[in-house]
C-alpha positions as CSV (number, residue, x, y, z in Angstrom):
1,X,9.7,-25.6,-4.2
2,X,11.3,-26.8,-1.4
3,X,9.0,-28.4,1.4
4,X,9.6,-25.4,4.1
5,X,9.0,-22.8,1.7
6,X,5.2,-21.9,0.7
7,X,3.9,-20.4,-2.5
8,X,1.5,-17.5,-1.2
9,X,-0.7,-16.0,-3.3
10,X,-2.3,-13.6,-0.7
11,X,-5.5,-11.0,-1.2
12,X,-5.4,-10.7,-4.9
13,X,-5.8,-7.5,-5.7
14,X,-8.3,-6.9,-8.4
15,X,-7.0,-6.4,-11.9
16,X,-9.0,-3.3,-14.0
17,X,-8.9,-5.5,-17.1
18,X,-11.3,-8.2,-16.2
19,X,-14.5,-8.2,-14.1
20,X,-14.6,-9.0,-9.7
21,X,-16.0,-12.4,-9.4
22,X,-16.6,-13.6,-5.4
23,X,-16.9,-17.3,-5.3
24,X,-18.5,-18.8,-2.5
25,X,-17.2,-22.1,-0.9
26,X,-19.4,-24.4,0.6
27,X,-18.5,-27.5,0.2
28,X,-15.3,-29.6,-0.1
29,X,-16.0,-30.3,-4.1
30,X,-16.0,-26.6,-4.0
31,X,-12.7,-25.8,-2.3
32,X,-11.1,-28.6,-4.5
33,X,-12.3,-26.5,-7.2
34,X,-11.1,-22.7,-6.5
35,X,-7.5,-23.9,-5.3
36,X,-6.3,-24.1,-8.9
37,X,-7.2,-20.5,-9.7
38,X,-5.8,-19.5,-6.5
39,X,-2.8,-20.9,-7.1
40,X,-2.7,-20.1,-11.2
41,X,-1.7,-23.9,-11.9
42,X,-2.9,-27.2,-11.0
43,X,-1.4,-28.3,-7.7
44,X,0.1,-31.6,-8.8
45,X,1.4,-33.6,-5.6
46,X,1.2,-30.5,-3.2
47,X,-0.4,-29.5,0.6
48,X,-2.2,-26.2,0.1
49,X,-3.4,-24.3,3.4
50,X,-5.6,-21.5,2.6
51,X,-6.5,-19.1,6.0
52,X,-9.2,-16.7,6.0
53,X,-10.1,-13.5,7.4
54,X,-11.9,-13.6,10.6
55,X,-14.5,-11.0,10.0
56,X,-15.6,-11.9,6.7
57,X,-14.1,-15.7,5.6
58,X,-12.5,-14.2,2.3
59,X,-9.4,-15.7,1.7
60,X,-6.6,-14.1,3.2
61,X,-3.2,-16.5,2.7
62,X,-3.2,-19.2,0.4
63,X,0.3,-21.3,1.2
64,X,1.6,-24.5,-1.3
65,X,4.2,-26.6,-0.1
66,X,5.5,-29.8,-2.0
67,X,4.2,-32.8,-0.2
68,X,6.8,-34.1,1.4
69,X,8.8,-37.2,1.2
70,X,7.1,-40.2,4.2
71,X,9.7,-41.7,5.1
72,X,11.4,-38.6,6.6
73,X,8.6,-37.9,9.3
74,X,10.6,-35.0,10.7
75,X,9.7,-33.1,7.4
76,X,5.3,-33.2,8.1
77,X,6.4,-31.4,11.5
78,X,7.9,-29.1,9.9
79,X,5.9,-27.9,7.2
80,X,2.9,-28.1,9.4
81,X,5.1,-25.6,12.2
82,X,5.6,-23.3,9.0
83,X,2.0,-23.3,7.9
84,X,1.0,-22.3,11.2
85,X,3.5,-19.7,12.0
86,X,2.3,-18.2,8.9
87,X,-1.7,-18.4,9.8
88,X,-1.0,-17.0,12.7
89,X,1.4,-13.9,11.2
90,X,-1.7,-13.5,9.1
91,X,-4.3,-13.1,12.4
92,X,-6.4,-16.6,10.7
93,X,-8.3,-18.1,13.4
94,X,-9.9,-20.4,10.4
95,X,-8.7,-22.6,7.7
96,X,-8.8,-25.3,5.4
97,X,-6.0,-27.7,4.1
98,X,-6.0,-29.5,1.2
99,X,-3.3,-32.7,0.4
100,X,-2.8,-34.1,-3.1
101,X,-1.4,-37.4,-3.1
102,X,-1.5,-40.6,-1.8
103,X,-2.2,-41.2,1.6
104,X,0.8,-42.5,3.3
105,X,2.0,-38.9,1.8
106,X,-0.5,-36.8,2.7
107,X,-2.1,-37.7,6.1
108,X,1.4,-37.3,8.2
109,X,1.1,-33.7,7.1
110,X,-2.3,-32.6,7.9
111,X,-2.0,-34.6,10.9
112,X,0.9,-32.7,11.9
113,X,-1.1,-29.3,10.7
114,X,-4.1,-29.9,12.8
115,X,-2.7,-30.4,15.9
116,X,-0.5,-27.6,15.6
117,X,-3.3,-25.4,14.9
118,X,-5.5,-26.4,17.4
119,X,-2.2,-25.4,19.9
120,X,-2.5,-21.9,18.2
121,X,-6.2,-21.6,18.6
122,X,-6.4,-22.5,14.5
123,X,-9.8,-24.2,13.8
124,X,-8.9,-26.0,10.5
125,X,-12.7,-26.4,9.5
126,X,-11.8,-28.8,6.3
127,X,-8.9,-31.5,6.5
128,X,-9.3,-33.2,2.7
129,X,-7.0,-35.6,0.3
130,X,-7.4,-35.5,-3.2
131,X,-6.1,-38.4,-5.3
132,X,-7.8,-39.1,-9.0
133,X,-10.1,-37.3,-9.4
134,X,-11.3,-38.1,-5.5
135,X,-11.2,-36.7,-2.0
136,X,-11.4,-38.0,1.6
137,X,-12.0,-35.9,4.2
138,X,-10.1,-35.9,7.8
139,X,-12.6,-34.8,9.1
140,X,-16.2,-35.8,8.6
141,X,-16.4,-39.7,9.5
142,X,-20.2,-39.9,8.2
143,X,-19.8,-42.3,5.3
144,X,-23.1,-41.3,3.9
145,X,-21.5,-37.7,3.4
146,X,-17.8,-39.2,3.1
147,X,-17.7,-42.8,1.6
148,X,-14.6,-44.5,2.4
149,X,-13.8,-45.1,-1.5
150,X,-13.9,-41.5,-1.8
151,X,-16.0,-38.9,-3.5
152,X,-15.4,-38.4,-6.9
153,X,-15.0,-34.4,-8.4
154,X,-14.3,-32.5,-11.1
155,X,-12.7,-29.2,-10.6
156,X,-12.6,-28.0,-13.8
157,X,-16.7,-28.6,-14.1
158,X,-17.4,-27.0,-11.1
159,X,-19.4,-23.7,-10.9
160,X,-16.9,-22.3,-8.9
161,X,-14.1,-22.6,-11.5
162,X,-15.8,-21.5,-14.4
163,X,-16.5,-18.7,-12.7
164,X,-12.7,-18.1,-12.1
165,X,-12.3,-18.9,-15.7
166,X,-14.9,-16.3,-16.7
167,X,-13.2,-13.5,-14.4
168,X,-10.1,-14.6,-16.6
169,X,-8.0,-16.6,-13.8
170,X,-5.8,-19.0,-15.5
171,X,-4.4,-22.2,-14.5
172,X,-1.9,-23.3,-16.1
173,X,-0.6,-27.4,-16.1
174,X,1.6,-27.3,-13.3
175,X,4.2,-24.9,-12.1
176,X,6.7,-26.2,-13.9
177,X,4.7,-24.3,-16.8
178,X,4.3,-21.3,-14.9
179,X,7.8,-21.2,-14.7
180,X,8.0,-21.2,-18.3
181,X,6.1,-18.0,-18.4
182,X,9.5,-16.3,-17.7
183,X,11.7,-18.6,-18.5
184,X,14.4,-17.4,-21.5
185,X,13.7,-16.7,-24.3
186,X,15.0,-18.8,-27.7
187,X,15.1,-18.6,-31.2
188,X,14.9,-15.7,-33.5
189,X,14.4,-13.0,-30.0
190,X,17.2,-14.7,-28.3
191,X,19.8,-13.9,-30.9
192,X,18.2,-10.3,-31.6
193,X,18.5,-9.9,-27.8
194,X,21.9,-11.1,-27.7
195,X,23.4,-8.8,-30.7
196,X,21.4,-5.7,-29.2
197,X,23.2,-6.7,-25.9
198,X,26.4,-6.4,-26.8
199,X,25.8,-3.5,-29.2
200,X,24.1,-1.4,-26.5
201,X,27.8,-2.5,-24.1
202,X,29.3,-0.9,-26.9
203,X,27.9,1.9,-27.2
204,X,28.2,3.1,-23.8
205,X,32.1,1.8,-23.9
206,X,32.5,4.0,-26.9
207,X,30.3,7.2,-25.7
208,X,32.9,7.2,-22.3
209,X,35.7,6.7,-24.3
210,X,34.5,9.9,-26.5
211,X,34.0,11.8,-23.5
212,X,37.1,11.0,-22.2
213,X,39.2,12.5,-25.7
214,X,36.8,15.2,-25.3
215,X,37.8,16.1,-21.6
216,X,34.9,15.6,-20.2
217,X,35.2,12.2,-18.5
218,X,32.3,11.0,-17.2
219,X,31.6,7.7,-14.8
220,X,29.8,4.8,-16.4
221,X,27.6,5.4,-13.5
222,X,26.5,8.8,-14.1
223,X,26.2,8.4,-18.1
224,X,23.9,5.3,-17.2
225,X,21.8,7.1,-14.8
226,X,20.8,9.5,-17.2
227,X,20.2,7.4,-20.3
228,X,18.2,4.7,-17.9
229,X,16.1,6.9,-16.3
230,X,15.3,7.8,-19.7
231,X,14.6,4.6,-20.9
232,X,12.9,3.3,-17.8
233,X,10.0,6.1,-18.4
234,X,9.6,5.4,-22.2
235,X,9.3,2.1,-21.4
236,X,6.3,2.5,-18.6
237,X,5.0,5.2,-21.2
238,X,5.1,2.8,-24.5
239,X,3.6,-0.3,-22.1
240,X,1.2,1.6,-20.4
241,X,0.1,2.7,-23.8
242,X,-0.3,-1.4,-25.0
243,X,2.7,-1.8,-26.8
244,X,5.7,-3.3,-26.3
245,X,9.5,-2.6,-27.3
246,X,12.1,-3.5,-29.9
247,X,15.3,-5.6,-29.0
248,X,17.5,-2.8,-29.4
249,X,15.3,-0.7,-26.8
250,X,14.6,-4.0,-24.7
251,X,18.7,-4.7,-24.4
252,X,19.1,-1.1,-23.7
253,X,16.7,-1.3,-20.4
254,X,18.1,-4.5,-19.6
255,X,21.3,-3.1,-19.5
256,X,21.0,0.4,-18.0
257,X,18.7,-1.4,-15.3
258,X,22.1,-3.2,-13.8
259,X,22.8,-0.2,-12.2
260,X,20.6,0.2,-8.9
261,X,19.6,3.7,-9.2
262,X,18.2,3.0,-12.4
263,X,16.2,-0.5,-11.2
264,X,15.4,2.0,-8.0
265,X,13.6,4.9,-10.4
266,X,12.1,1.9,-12.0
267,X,10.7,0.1,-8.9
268,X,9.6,4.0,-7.3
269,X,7.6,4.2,-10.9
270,X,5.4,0.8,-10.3
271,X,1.8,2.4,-9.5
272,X,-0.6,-0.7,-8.5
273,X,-3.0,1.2,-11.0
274,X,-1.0,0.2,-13.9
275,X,-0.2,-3.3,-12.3
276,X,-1.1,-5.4,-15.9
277,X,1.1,-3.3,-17.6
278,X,4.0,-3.6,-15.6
279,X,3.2,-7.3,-15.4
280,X,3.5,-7.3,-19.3
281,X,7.0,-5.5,-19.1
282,X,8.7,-6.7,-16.4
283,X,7.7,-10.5,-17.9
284,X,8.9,-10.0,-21.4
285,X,12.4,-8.1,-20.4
286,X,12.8,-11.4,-17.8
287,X,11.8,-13.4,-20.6
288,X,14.4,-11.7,-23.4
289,X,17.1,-10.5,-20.8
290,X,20.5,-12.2,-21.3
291,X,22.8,-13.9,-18.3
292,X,24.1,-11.3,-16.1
293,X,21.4,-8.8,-16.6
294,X,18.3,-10.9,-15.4
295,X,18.2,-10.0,-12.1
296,X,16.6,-6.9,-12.3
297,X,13.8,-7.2,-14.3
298,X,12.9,-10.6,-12.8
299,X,12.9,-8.5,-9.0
300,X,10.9,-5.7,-10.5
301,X,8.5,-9.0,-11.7
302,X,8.5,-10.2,-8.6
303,X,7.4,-6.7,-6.7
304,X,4.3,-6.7,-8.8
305,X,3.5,-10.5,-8.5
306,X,3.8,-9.6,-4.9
307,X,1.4,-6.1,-5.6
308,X,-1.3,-8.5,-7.4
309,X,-1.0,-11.3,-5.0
310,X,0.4,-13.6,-7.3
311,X,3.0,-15.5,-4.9
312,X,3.6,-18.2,-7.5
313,X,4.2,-16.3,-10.1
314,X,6.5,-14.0,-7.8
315,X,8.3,-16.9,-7.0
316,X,9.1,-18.2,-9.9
317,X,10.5,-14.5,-11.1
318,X,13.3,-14.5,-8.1
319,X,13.9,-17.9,-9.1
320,X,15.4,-16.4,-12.3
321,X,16.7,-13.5,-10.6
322,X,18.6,-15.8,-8.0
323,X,19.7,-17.9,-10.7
324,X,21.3,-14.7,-12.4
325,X,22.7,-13.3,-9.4
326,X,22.8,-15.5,-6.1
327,X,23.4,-12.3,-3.7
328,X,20.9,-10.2,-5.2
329,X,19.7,-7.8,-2.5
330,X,16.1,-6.9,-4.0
331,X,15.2,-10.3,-4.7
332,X,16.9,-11.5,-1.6
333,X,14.5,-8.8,0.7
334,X,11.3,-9.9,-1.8
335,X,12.0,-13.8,-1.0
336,X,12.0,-13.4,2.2
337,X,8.7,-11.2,2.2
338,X,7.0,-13.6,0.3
339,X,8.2,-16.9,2.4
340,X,6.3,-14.7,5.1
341,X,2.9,-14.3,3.8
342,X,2.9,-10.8,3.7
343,X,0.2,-9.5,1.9
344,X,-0.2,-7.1,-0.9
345,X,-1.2,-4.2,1.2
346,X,3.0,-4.2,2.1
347,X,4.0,-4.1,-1.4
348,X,4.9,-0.8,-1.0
349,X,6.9,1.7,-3.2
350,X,9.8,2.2,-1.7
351,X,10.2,5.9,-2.8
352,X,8.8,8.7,-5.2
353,X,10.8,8.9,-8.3
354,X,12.0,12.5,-6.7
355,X,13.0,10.6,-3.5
356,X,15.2,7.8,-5.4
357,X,16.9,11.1,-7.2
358,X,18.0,12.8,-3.9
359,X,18.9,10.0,-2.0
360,X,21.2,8.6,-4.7
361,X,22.4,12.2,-5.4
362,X,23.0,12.8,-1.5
363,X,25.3,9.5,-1.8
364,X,27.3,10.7,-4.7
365,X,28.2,13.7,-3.6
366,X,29.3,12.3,-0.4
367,X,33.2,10.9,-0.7
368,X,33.2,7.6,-2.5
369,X,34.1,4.7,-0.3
370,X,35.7,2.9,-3.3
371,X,36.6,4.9,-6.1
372,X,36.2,1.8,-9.1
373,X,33.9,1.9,-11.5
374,X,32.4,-0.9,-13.3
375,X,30.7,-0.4,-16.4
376,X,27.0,-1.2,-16.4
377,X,25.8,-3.9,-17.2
378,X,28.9,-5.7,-15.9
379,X,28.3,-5.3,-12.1
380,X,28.5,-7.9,-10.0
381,X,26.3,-8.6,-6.5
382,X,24.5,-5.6,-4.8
């Protein structure tokens, strides 16, 4: 991540499959020891800024920036304007920032941060550096309570965490790992994704080209409408269920979802009830999706990272979906709500299944602005 653009895992919503846990922060050795669940990976050289709600202190944003490089000071200014621009989007009156690094890196920044949060009425409450397995604090100046050689912790010992661990948060090495949670797959289910790829191109090419003899042309449009919505429902159906798909029925989705009224059903279809299922789906078709039809799934990943309050993980899914297709609309619209800090509570479905239906049948039987057709799977930028 870039230094102006935060990871925000924000209000987690809770998932059915493992038990609520509420941890209680108390001390800085405590903070130091929830951030890497919050985050779902250890924070490395990072600034995390974590605002709460004013009512009841639970976390409301959590935002991760890269610490940024000293010896351009211009850059602390302006992560610490985007931190608070955020908070205060978010209504937090209260927060805490955390730097990991040295301190020549990290005290410019929270500097920076806490004078512009006292200018928006921000009390940052806890201002702490963490560096081997040590932290300084900002602001406590006691050195019974903060020794200037530091304090030495262990998050991964701490109460707090293992009872993270217990309620099944993971934290993965860093988030170069985390991106490897969706990053392409290899091997054996590469190949068998790339043969069912092309064979499932084919198909269609050769069902059109049927209809066509037949006299009864067809658009590739309409004929992948109907199989994908199809496809899209067995797919929620068999993963809902606990299983998973073939190749030939993975490549199939992959393809079929190309064509936005399919990807639209698909995304109208993503009940928060059933968020760990569609986690599970929309991360292995990101995962075994080849070039040019990654873009899809990798959005429709990035929605329900956003449902679950999983930033990071949303991230790193439009990431993959950028990388794909650089003008991508849906992942273009979900970057730019997660660079916000909006929470989960505005992951909304766009539509109802029924909704996505009329609207896209309205449009077609309105005259068609440009008559070409490109096959699916094939189409370039929204």
């Amino acid at each position: 991540m870039t230094s102006n653009t935060p990871e925000t895992p924000v209000q987690r919503q809770p998932d059915p499959r493992v038990p609520a846990v509420k941890v209680r922060v108390t001390s800085p050795a405590s903070l130091l020891a929830v951030i890497p669940g919050l985050l779902g990976f250890d924070p490395g050289d990072s600034i995390v800024v974590i605002g709460t709600e004013p009512s009841s202190s639970h976390v409301r944003v959590t935002l991760r920036y890269d610490v940024p490089d000293p010896r351009r000071p211009s850059t602390a200014a302006a992560l610490a304007r985007d931190a608070v621009s955020l908070l205060r989007a978010q209504g937090v009156t209260t927060a805490a920032a955390v730097g990991y690094g040295a301190d020549r890196c990290v005290a410019p920044v929270l500097a920076a941060l806490r004078e512009g949060a006292a200018g928006a009425g921000i009390a940052m409450i806890e201002l702490l550096r963490a560096e081997h397995r040590r932290y300084w604090s900002y602001v406590c100046a006691d050195p019974g309570c903060c020794p200037p050689e530091g304090t030495p912790f262990d998050a991964t010992r701490h109460p707090a965490a293992r009872a993270l661990r217990a309620a099944g948060k993971r934290v993965l090495r860093d988030r170069t790992a985390l991106a490897a949670t969706v990053a392409a797959a290899g091997g054996q289910p590469g190949a068998a994704m790339r043969r069912a790829t092309r064979e499932s191109l084919a198909q269609f090419a050769r069902c059109l080209n049927r209809l066509d003899r037949a006299g009864t042309p067809a658009s590739a449009a309409k004929l992948t409408s109907v199989v994908g919505e199809i496809a899209v429902r067995g797919a929620i159906r068999h993963y809902r269920a606990g299983g998973s798909l073939p190749a030939r029925d993975a490549a199939l989705l992959t393809v079929v979802l190309g064509q936005t009224r399919v990807r639209d059903d698909a995304w109208s279809r993503m009940d928060p009830g059933h968020l760990g299922a569609h986690l599970r789906l929309w991360t292995d078709l990101t995962r075994l999706a080849r070039p040019g039809h990654v873009a899809a799934p990798a959005s429709l990943l990035a929605f329900c990272a956003w449902q679950s309050g999983d930033g990071a993980l949303g991230n790193v899914a439009l990431d993959r979906a950028l990388a794909d297709n650089p003008g991508y609309s849906m992942a273009l619209l979900l970057r730019d709500a997660l660079d916000s800090g909006a929470p989960p509570s505005m992951a909304r479905l766009p539509m109802t299944p029924q909704e996505v239906a009329a609207s896209y049948d309205d449009a077609e039987a309105a005259p068609p602005a440009d008559p070409a057709t490109v096959p699916a799977g094939e189409a370039g930028p929204e």
